[in-house]
C-alpha positions as CSV (number, residue, x, y, z in Angstrom):
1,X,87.3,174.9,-112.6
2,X,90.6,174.3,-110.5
3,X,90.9,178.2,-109.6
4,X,86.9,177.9,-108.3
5,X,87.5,175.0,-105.7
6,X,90.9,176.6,-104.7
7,X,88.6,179.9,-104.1
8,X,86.2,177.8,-102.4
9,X,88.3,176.4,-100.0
10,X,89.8,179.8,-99.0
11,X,86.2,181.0,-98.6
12,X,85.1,178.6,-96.5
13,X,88.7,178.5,-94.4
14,X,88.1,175.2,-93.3
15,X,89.1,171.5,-94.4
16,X,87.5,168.8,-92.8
17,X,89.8,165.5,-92.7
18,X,87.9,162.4,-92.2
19,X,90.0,159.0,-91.0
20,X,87.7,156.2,-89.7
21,X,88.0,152.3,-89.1
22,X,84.7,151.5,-91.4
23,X,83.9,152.8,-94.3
24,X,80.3,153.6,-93.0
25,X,81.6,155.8,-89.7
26,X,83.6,158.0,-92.8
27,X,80.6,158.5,-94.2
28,X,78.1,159.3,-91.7
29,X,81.1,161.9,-90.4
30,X,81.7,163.1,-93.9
31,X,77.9,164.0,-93.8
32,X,78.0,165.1,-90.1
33,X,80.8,167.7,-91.4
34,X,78.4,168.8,-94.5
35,X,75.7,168.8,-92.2
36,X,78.0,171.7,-89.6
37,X,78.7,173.6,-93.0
38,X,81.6,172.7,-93.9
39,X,82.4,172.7,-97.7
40,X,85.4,171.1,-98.2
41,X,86.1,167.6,-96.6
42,X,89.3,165.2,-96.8
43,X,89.0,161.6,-97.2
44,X,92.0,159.7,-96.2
45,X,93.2,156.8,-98.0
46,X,93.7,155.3,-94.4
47,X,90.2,154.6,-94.6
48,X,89.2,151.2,-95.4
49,X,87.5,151.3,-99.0
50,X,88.6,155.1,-99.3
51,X,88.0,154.7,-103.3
52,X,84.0,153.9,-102.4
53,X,83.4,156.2,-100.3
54,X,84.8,159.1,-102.3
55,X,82.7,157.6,-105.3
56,X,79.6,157.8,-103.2
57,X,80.4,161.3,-101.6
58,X,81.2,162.7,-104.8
59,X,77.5,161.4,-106.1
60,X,75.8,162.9,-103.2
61,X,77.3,166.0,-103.3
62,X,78.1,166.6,-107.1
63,X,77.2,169.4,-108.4
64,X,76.5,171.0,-104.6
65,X,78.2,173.4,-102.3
66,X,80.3,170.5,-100.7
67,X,84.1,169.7,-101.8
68,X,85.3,166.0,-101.4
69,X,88.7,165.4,-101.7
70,X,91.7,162.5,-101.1
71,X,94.0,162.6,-98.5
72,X,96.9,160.6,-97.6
73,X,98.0,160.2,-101.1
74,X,101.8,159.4,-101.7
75,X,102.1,158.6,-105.7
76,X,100.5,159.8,-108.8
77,X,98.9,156.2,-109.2
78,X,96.9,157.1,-106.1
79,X,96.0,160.2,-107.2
80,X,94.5,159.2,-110.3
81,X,92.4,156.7,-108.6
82,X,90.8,159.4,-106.2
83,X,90.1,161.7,-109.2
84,X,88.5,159.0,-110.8
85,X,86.3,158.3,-107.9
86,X,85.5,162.0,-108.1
87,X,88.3,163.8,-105.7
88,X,87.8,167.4,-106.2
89,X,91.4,168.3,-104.7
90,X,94.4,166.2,-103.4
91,X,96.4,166.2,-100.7
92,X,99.4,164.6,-99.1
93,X,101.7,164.2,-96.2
94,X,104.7,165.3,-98.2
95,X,105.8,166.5,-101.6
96,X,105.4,164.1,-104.3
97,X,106.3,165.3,-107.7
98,X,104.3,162.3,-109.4
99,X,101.4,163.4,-107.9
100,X,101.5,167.0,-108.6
101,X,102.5,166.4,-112.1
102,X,99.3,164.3,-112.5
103,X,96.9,166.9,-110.5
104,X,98.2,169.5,-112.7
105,X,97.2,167.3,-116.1
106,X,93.8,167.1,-114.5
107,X,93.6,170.4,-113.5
108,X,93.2,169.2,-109.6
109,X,94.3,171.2,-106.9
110,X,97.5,169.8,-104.9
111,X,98.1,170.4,-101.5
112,X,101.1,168.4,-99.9
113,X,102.5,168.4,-96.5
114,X,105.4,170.5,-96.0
115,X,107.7,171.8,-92.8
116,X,110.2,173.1,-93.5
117,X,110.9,176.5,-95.8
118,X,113.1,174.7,-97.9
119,X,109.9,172.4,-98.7
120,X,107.3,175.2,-98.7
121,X,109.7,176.6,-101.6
122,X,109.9,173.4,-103.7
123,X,106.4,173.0,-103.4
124,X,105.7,176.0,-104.8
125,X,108.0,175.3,-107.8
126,X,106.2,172.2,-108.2
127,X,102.9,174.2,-108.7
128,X,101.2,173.2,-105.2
129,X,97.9,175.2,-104.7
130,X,98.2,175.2,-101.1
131,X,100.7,174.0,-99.0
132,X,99.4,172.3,-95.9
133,X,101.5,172.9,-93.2
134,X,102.4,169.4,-91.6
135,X,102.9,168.0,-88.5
136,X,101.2,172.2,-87.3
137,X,101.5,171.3,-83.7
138,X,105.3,170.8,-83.9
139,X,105.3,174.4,-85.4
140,X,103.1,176.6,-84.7
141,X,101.6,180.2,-86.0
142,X,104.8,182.2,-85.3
143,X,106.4,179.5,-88.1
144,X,103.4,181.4,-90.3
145,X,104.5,184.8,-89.9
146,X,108.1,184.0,-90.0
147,X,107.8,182.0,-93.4
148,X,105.3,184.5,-94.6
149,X,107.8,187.7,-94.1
150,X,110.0,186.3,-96.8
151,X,107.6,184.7,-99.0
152,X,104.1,186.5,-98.8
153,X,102.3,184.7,-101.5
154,X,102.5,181.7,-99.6
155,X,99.3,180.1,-99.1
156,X,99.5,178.1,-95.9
157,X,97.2,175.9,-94.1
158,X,98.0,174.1,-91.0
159,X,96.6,170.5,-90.4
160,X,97.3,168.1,-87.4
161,X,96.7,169.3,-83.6
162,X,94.3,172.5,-85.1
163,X,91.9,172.7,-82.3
164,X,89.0,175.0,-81.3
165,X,91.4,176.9,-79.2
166,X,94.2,177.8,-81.7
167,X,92.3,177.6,-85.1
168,X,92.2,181.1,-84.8
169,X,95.5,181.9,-84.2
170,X,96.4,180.3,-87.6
171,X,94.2,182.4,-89.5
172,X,95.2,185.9,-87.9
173,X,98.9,184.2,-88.7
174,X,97.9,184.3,-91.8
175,X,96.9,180.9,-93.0
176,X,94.4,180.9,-96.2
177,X,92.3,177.9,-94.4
178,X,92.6,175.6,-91.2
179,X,93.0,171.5,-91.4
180,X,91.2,169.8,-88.4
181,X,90.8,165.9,-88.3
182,X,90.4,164.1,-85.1
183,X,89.6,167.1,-82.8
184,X,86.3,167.6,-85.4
185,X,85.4,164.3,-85.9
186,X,86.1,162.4,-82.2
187,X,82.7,161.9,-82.1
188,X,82.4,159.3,-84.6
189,X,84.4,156.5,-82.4
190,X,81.1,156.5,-80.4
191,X,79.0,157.2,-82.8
192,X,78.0,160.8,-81.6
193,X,77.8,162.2,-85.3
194,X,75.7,164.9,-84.2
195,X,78.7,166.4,-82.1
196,X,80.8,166.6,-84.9
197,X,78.2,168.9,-86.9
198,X,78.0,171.3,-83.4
199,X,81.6,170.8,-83.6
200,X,82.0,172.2,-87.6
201,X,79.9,174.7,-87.1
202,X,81.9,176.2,-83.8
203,X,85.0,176.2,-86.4
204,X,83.2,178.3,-89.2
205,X,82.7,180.8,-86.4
206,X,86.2,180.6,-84.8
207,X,87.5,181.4,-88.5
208,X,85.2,184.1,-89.2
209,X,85.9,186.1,-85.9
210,X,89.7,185.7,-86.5
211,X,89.1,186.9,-90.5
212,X,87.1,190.1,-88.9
213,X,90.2,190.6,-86.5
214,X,92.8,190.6,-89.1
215,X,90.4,192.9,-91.1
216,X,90.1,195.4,-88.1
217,X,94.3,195.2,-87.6
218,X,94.7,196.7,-91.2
């Protein structure tokens, strides 16, 4: 089961992270996001009520094309909580080793935050499943290549200030997916839902045309 939503994530190349002020704008942008085509989608734990509306996004979508998983998680007590309320995957703004430990028993996929190689290395010896590259914007894809010369097998995918413009400049960097919160989901502080579908679907397309470039290079 872990492998498949890891290999779904890849597929899809794009993770959808949801923060809100209501527990009702998460989940009418959680459905916009579904809505674009996107199949994996973050819930932060910023989110008033986080717990509720993973329990009633996991209901809707179980046993459906769409991922739902917990962001912002910082302990293995949090953790547990999500993947009771039915997180498919977790992920955090740094490494914590409680929380991997925990995903692992469960057989959860764990992606923490990491930025530096040193932290992209003890990640991977904690077992991480992907390693979301965090803050991206103070980075950049030339950290990609560089960190992916030495260690190859490094899945990487970049989250905070992945926009339309460079989301595909992350993939032909060689990123296994694409984080994008606020410049997906800006919609929903007016209530404009319906952009953020447009929105999803104009990143599906940015990642596919940089996947077919980085085919045509080799």
């Amino acid at each position: 089961m872990k492998f498949k939503i890891i290999q779904k994530i890849v597929e899809s190349g794009l993770v959808a992270v949801v923060r809100a002020e209501s527990p009702d704008v998460a989940l009418k942008a959680a459905n916009a996001c579904a809505e674009g085509g996107i199949q994996a989608i973050e819930i932060t734990f910023t989110v008033p009520g986080a717990l509720r509306v993973l329990e009633d996004l996991a209901t809707r979508f179980s046993g459906g094309p769409v991922l739902v998983g917990a962001g912002t998680v910082l302990d293995s007590e949090t953790a547990r909580a999500a993947i009771l309320a039915g997180a498919r995957f977790v992920v955090s703004p740094s490494l914590s080793a409680g929380a991997a430990r925990l995903c692992h028993r469960y057989q959860i996929p764990y992606l923490p935050g990491c930025s530096t190689v040193r932290e992209i290395v003890k990640a991977l010896e904690a077992g991480a499943d992907i390693i979301k590259i965090f803050p991206s914007e103070t980075l950049g894809p030339d950290f990609i290549k560089a960190v992916l010369g030495p260690i190859p097998n490094a899945p990487l995918m970049p989250t905070g200030g992945v926009n339309l413009e460079n989301a595909g400049n992350w993939i032909r960097a060689g990123c296994v997916a694409v984080g994008v919160g606020g410049n997906l989901t800006r919609g929903a502080q007016h209530g404009d839902f319906a952009s953020i579908a447009t929105l999803a679907r104009q990143y599906l397309n940015r990642v596919r045309e940089a996947r077919a470039d980085k085919r045509g290079e080799q």
